[in-house]
C-alpha positions in Angstrom: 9.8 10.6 41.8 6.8 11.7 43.5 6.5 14.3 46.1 4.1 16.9 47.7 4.2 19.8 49.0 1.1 22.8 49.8 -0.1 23.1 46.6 1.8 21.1 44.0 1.9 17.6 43.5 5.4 17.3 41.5 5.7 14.3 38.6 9.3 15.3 37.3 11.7 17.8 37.5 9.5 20.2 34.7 6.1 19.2 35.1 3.9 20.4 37.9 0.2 19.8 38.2 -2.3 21.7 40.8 -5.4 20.6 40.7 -8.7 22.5 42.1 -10.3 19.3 44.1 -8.4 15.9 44.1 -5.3 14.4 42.9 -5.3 10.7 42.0 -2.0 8.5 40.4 -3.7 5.2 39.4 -7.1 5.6 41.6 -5.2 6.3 45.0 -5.6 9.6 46.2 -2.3 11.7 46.9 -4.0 14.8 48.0 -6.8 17.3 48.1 -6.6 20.9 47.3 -9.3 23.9 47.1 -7.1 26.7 47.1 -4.6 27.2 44.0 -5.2 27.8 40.4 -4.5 24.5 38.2 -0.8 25.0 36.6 0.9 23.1 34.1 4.8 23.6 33.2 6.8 22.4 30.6 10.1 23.0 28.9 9.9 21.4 24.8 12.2 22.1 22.0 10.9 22.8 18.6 13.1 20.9 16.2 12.3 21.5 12.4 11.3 17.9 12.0 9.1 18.8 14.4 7.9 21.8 12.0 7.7 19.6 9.1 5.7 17.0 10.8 3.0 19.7 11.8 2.8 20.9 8.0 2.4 17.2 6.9 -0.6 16.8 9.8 -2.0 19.9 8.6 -1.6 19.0 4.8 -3.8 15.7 5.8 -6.3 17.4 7.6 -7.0 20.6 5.1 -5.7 19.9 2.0 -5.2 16.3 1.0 -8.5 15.5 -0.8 -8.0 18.7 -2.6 -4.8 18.0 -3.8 -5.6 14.7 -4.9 -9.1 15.9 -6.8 -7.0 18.3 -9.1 -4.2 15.2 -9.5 -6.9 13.4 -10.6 -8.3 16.1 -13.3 -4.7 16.8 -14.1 -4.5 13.0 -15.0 -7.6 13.3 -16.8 -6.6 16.5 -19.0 -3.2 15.0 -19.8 -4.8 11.4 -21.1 -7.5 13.5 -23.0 -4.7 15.6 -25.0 -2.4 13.1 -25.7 -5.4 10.2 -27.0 -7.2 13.1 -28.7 -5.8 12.8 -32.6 -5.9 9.0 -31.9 -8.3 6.3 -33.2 -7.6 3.7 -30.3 -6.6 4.1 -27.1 -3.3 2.2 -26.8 -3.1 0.5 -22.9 0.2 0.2 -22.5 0.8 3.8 -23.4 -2.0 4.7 -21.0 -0.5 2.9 -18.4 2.7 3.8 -18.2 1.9 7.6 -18.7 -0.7 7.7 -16.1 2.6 5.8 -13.7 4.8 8.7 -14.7 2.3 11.2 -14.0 1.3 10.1 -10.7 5.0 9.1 -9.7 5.6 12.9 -10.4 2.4 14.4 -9.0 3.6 12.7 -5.4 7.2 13.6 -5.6 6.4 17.1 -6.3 3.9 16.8 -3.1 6.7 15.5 -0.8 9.3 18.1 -2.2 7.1 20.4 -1.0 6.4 19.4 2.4 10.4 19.3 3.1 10.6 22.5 1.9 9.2 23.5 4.8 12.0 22.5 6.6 14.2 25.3 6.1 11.7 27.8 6.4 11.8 28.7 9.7 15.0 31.0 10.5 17.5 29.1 13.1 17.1 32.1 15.8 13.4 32.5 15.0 10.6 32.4 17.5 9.7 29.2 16.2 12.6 26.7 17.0 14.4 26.2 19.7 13.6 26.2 23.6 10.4 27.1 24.9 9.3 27.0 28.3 5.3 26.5 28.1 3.0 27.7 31.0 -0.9 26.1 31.3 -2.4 27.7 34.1 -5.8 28.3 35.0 -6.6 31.5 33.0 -4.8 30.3 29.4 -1.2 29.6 28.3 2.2 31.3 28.3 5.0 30.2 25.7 8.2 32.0 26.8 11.6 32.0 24.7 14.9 33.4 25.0 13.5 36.3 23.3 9.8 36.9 23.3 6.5 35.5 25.5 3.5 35.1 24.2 0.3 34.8 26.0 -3.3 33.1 25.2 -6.6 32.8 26.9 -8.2 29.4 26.9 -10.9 30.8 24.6 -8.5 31.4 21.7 -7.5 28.1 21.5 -9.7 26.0 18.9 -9.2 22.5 19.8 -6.2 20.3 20.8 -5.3 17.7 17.9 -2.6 14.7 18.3 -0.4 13.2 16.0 1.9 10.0 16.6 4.2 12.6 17.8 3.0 15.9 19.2 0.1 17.5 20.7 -1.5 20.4 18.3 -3.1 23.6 20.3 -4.8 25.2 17.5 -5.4 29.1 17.4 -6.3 29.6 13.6 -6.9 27.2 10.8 -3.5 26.3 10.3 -1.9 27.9 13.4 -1.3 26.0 16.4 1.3 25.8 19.4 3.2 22.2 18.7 3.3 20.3 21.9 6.0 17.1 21.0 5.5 14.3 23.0 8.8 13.3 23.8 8.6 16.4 26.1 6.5 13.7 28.4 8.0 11.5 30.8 5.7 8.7 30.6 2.0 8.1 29.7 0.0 9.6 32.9 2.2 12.9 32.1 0.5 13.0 28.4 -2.8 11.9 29.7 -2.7 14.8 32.5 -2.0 16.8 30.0 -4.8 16.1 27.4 -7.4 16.2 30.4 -6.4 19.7 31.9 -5.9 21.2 28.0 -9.9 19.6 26.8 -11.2 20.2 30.1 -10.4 23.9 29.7 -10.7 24.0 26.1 -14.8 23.3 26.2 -15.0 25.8 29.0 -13.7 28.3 26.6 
């Protein structure tokens, strides 16, 4: 349901958008406004699938090839040792050994990444629900117990996933934006345009 009234243009029940000229839902435009400061509100809930999944993006992104370079030597190193004393290489031995190894390389990969999972403590600052402010100036994340604050210029670059939106602060730090927190496309969208329009000012 759309409504307006001075200064807001509401989409849903938690998302409000202000912008600083014109406001447009599929090329009509609903309003114009040169007074307020852009805001953006959002209520999410951090799940730890939702923790796991940002550890597997960030595993993809930083660490993959890595991981599958020293495989690959480990593969090596193993074939090397165990053919050494031999005088021919026997295929089938090869084959199956190199299966093994790699079945096991990738399990003990995965086991890892689900480890994750029960890192973060239950009544942590990390899960749970989060009410997130984008406004103008940077963005406010605010929890049962803490707030934390950020100017746009901390924030690195906004990365996507097939399920969440990635703020990044560090390397492998970032505020974990799910998508499901989005009513519908032209939510997501307005989001993405207000975060990278304010991210390259930065």
């Amino acid at each position: 349901m759309l409504g307006y009234i001075p200064g807001f243009v509401i989409f849903t029940q938690h998302w409000n958008i202000l912008t600083d000229r014109k406001i447009t839902l599929q090329g009509q435009v609903l309003a114009f406004d040169t007074t307020y400061t852009a805001i953006m509100k959002l209520e999410i809930e951090i799940t730890r699938q939702d923790y796991v999944d940002f550890n597997t993006f960030i595993f993809f992104k930083t660490r993959v090839w890595r991981t599958v370079l020293t495989g690959i030597i480990g593969l090596v190193v193993m074939q090397v040792l165990i053919n050494l004393s031999r005088t021919h290489i026997d295929m089938g031995g090869l084959i199956v050994s190199s299966a093994f190894y790699i079945a096991a390389y990738c399990f003990l990969i995965y086991r890892g990444l689900l480890k994750a999972k029960k890192a973060p403590q239950a009544d942590g600052s990390i899960l749970g629900h989060k009410v997130v402010e984008f406004t103008e100036d940077g963005i406010s994340a605010k929890d049962k117990d803490s707030q934390s604050q950020y100017n746009w210029s901390a924030i690195k670059s906004i990365e996507e996933s097939k399920k969440a939106f990635y703020l990044f602060i560090d390397t492998n730090m970032a505020m974990v934006i799910p998508k499901r927190s989005f009513e519908n496309e032209f939510e997501r969208q307005s989001f993405t345009d207000f975060s990278k329009k304010k991210i390259n000012r930065g």
